[in-house]
C-alpha positions, 0 to 999 in steps of 0.5 A: 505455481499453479496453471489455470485456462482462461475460460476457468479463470473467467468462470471463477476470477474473484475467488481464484484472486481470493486464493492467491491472496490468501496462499500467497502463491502465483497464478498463471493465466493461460490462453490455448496452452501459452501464459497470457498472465501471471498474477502474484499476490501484493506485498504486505505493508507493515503498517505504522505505528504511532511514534515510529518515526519519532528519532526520525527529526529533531526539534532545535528551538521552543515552538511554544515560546516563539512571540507572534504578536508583533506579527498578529497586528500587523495583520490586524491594520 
């Protein structure tokens, strides 16, 4: 794990962060010699791909099939 001061840090926050990033490895902030910060990468999230989730629910009626009319009128009045 690295170990970085806080000045150096400051110096160059953005492309230490892109490091991290980039290497996955952790970085500890220090402040005269004592961690002030621990910054870890962030998971990466699978992303999801369309359909995933399909056996997931079940359909039980025709969706399609089902009569509205009587309630369309009844909005009409």
């Amino acid at each position: 794990m690295k170990t970085i001061g806080i000045s150096e840090f400051k110096a160059g926050c953005i492309q230490l962060l892109k490091d991290v990033q980039r290497t996955r490895e952790p970085l500890v902030v220090t402040h005269r010699g004592r961690p002030l910060a621990r910054i870890e990468p962030v998971p990466e999230v699978e992303r999801k791909v369309l359909g995933s989730l399909r056996h997931m629910g079940e359909i039980r009626a025709d969706l399609l099939a089902v009569d509205f009319t009587d309630e369309w009128e009844m909005c009409q009045e």
